[in-house]
N, C-alpha and C positions, 0 to 999 in steps of 0.2 A: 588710052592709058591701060598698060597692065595691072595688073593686084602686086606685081613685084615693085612696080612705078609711085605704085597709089602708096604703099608705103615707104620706098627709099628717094625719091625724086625730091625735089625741095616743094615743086608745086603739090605733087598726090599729098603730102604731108601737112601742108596747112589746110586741103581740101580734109583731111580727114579729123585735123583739129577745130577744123568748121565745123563737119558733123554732131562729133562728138562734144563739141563745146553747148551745141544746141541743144543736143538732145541731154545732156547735164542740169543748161538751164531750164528747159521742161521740169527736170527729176527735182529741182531747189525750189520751182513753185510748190508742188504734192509734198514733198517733204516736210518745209516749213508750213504748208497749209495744214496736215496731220499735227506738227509737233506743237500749233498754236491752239490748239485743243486745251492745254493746260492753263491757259488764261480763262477758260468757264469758272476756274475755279477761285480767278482774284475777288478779293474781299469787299463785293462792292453791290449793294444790294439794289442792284436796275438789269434786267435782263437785257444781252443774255446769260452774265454771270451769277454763279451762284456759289456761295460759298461753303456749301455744303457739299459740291460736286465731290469733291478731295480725287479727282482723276477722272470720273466715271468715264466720261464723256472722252478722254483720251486713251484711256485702256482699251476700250471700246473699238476706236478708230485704227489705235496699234496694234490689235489683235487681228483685224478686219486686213490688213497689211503683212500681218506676219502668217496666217493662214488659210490665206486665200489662191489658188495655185497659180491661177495666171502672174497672181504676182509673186511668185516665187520666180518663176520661167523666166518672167521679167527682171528681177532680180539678178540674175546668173547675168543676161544681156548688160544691167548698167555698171557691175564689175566689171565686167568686158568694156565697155565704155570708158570708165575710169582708168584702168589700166592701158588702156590705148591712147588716152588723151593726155596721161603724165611722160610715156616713153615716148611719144612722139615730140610732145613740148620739149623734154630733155634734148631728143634729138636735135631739133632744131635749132634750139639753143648751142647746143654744142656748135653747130655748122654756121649759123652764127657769127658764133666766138672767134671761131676758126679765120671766117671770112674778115672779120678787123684787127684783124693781127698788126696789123698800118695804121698807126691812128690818124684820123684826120689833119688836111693842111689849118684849117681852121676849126676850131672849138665850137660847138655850136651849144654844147648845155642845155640847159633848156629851151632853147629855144627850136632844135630840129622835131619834139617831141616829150610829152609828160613824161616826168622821170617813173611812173609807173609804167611805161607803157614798154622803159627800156628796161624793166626788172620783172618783167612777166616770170622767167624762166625762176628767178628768185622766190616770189609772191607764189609761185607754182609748188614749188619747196617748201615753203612755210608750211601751204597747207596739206601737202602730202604728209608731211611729217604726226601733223594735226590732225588727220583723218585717218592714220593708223590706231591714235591714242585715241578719236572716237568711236571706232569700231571693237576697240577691249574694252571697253566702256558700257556700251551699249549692245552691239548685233551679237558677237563673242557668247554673252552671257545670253541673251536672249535664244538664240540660236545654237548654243553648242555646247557650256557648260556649265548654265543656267547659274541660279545665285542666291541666296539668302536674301537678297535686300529685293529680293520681286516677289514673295508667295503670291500665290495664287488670289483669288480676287473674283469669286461669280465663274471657275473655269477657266481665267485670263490671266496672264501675267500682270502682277502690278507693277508694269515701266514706269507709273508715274511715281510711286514707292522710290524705284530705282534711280530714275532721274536726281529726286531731293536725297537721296543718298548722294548719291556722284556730285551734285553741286553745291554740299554740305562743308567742302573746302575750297577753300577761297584760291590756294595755286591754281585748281581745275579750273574755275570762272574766271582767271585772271588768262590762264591760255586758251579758253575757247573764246573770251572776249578779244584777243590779239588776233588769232586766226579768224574773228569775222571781220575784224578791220583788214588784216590780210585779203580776204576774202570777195569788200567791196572794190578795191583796188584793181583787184586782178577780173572781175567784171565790167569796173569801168572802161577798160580796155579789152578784154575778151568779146562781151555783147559785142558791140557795134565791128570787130574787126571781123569775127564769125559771118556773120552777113555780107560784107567786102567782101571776104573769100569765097561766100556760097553764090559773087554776080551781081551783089546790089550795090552799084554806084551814083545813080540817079542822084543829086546834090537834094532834091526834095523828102523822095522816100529814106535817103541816110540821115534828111534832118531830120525824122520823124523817129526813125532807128534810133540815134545817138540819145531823143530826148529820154525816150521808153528806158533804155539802158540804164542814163542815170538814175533814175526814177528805181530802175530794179534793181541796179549797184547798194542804193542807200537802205531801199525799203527793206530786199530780202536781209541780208545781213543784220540790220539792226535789227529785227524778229528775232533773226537764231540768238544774236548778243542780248537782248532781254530775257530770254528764258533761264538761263541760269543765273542773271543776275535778279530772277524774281526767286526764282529758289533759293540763292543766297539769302535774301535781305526777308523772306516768310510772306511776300508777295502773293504769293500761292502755295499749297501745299500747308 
């Protein structure tokens, strides 16, 4: 396969929505593993919480990420990532679309397949749109125009400052809560097909894949949808 194949062919294109699908889910373990740092700080006097943290423990860890260079380097790559993994999704979707222009002689509903599995292309949207509004949020100020609602903190940004800002209104919690139900949705069906397109059919090792997925569909997502509904409600912070 060429590099011109690998992204205009129907197969190079899910091969490269495999990749990049994978190595996203990689990025949403590290990600929500850093961002659950701000649970040190719930109100609950049995370590390893402490109520007194008010961040530390996160600032800490977000600073260790924001000025570290390798992960910078890295950085630039999982833009790249993202951006490849949404036009490609588009693409395919379009071609797709294209392709059932006929609807079928019989209706199959739900039954040929999860109705999530046929609104990927959808679920895909949702959270592009969602991840534009959380990078003005967060990376934007962090990274480029900085903000009043982070002074500084020991040398460090206070994100965690920023965060209970940003999650200080209830619209914002109410759409980053919808973009993580979004969010499990579109893993429930992303995991385990990634894996299918990277070769793994075995009925055994896919049940093992399929179980792990669920499992990470519900877990990751309900992490990132807690955290702002603990910022909301004075859970922490």
């Amino acid at each position: 396969m060429t590099w011109k194949q690998a992204f205009t062919s129907s197969i190079g294109k899910k091969l490269v929505m495999g990749l990049t699908g994978l190595f996203l889910i990689v990025f949403l373990i590290v990600h929500v593993g850093i961002n659950a740092c701000i649970f040190a700080d719930l109100n609950v006097p049995v370590w390893p919480f402490d109520p007194s943290d008010d961040g530390a423990i996160f600032n800490k860890a977000a600073h260790f990420m924001g000025s570290t260079i390798l992960i910078r380097i890295l950085e630039v790559g999982l833009f790249a990532g993202i951006i490849l993994h949404i036009v490609q999704g588009l693409m395919l979707e379009a071609s797709n679309r294209s392709k059932r222009k006929q609807g079928y002689a019989v209706q199959l509903g739900g039954r040929g397949s999860k109705w999530y599995s046929r609104a990927m292309g959808l679920l895909g949207t949702l959270i592009m749109i969602f991840l534009i509004l959380h990078l003005a949020h967060f990376w934007v100020k962090a990274r480029i125009t900085g903000s009043d609602d982070m002074p500084e903190v020991e040398g460090m940004h206070n994100m965690f400052n920023l965060m209970k800002v940003t999650f200080s209104e209830l619209w914002v919690v109410i759409v980053y809560v919808l973009a993580c139900i979004s969010l499990a949705y579109h893993l429930q069906h992303g995991f385990q097909s990634a894996f299918r397109t990277l070769g793994v059919h075995n009925n055994k090792w896919m049940t093992i894949v399929q179980s792990i997925g669920v499992g990470y569909s519900i877990l990751v997502p309900l992490l990132f949808a807690l955290m702002p509904i603990a910022m909301y409600l004075g859970w922490v912070g």
